[in-house]
C-alpha positions in Angstrom: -20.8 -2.1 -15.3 -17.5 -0.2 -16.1 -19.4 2.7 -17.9 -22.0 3.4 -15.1 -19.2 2.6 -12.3 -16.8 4.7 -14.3 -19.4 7.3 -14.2 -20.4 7.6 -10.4 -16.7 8.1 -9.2 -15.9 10.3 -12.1 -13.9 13.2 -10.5 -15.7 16.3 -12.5 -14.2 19.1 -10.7 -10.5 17.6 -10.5 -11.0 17.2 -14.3 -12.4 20.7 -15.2 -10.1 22.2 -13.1 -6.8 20.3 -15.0 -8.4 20.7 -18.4 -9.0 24.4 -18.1 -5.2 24.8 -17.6 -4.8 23.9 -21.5 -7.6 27.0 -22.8 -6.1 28.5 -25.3 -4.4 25.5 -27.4 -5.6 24.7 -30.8 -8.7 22.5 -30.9 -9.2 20.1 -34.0 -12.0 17.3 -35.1 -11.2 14.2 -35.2 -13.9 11.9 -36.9 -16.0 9.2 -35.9 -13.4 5.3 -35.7 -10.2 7.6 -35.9 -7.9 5.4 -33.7 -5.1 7.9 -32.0 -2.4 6.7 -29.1 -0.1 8.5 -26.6 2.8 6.0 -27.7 5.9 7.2 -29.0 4.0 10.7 -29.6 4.9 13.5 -27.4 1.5 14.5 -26.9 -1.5 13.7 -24.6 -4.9 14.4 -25.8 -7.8 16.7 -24.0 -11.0 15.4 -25.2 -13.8 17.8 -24.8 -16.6 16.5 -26.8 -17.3 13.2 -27.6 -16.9 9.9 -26.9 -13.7 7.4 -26.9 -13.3 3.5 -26.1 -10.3 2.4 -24.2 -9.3 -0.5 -26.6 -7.0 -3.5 -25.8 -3.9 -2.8 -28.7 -2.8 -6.7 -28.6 -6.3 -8.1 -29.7 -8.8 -4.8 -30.3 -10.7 -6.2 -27.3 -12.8 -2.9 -25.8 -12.0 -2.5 -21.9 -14.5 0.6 -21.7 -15.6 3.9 -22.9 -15.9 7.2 -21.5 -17.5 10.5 -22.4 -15.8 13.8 -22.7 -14.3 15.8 -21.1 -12.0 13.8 -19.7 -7.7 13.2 -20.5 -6.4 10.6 -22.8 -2.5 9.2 -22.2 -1.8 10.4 -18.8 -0.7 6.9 -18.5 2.5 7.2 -21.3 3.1 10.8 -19.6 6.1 9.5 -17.9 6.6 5.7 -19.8 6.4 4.3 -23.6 3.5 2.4 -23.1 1.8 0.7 -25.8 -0.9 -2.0 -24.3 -4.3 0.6 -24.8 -5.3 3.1 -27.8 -8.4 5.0 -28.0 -11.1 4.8 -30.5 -13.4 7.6 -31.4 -17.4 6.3 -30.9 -18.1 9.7 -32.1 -16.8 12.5 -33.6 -14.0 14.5 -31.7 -13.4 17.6 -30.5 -9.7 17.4 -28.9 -6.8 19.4 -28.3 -3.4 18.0 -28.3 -0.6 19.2 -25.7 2.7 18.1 -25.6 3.3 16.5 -22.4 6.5 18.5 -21.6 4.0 21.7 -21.9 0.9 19.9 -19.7 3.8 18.6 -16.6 4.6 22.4 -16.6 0.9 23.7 -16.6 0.1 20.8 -13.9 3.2 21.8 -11.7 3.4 26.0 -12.0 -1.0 25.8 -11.5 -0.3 23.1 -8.1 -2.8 20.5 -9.5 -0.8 17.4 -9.0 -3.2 16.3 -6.3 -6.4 17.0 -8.8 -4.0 14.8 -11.2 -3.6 12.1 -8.6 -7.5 12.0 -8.0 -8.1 11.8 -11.8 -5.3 8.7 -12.3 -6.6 7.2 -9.0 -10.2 6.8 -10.6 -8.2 5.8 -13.7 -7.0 2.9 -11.2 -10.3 2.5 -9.9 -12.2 1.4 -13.3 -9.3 -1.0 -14.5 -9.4 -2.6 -11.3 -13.0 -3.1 -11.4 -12.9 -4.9 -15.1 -10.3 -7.2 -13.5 -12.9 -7.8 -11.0 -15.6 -8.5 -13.3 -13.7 -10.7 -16.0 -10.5 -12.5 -14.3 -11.1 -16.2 -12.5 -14.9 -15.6 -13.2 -17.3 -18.1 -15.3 -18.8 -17.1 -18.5 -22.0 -17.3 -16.5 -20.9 -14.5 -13.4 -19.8 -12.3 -16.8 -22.5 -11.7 -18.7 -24.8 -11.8 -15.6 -22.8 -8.3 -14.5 -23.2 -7.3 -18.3 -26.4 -7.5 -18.4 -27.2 -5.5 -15.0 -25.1 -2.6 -16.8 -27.0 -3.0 -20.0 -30.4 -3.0 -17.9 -29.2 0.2 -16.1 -28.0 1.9 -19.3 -31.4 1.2 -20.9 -33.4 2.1 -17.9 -31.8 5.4 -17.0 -30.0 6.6 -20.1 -32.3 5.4 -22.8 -29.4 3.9 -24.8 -30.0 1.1 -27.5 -28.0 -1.6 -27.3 -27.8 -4.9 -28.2 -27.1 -7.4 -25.7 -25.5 -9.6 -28.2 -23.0 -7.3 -29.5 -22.3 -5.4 -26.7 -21.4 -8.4 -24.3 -18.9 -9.7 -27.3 -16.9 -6.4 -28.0 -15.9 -5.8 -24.1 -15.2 -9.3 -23.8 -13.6 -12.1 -25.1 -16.9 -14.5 -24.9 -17.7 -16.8 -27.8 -20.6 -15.7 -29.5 -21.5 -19.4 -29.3 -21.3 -19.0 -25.5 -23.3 -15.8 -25.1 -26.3 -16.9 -27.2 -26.1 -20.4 -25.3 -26.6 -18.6 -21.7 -29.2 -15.7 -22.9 -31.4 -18.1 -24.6 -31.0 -20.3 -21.4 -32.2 -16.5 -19.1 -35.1 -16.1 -22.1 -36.3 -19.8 -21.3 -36.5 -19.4 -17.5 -38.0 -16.0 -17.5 -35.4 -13.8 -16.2 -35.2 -12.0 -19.0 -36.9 -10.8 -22.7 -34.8 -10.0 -25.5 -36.4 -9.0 -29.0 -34.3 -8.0 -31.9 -31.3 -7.7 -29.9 -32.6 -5.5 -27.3 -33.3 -6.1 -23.5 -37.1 -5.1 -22.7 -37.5 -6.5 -19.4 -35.0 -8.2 -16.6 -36.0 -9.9 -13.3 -33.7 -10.7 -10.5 -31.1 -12.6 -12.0 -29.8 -16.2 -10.6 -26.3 -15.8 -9.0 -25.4 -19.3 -10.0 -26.4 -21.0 -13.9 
């Protein structure tokens, strides 16, 4: 749910328009499970092809992913944070800017509001994995996971495998996530083969 929520409040032109201010600075590859982090670095990162997962520092756990373009470390632009890291999923096309050098672009251009939009949604999808995974049962979890994967499958022909992909973005026991799909299988919500998710009814809001 975070990928496809993330996605339908993505602010596109608020982004372009803050990203366009750093044309010009060098561009490099990075490659595919290069880890990278705004902490104790004085540079944020423009990402402009690819894709990066927002990962948990303390345990690797993955909180989301997003596609470029977008902005990594707006967050340690102002404090020494060191609680998320990103993870290329692919490789990287990026340009680095010192965050002394993007303040000024973002002050002498006027596109602190467009900033303020862009953090605002970065507000918005954190908030909404709270909502999904804090003071919720195991069950309420993977039932939201699995309307993502269904939509993911259904409208952006991705291949995924339920098992894997409910496990990395959350702290589930594989034990526990087996026990409650094979329980869906057995009452005909829904059919998994290999891994994948062929077909979903509509699911029980209570197990």
């Amino acid at each position: 749910m975070l990928s496809t929520y993330g996605k339908s409040l993505r602010p596109d032109a608020e982004l372009t328009s803050i990203i366009e201010l750093t044309n010009g600075y060098p561009e490099k590859e990075y490659k595919k499970w290069r880890k990278f982090s705004s902490t104790n670095t004085n540079n944020i990162y423009i990402i402009l092809k690819g894709n990066v997962e927002f990962r948990r520092t303390s345990d690797e756990l993955c909180m989301f992913t997003l596609d470029a373009p977008f902005i990594f470390g707006l967050a340690n632009l102002f404090y020494n944070v060191s609680n998320v890291h990103g993870v290329a999923r692919s490789d990287l096309v990026v340009r680095e800017v010192d965050k002394n050098d993007f303040i000024r672009l973002v002050t002498e251009h006027n596109c602190w509001e467009a900033l303020t939009k862009v953090l605002s949604w970065f507000l918005c999808v954190f908030k909404k994995r709270d909502d999904v995974l804090v003071a919720r049962s195991a069950y309420q979890v993977i039932r939201d996971f699995l309307l993502e994967i269904n939509e993911l499958v259904v409208n952006y022909n991705r291949d995924i495998n339920v098992y894997d992909y409910i496990q990395e973005y959350t702290d589930l026991a594989r034990s526990t996530i087996i026990k409650i799909l094979s329980d869906l299988k057995k009452g005909q919500y829904i059919v998994v083969k290999k891994g994948r998710l062929l077909s979903m009814t509509t699911l029980p809001e209570r197990y």
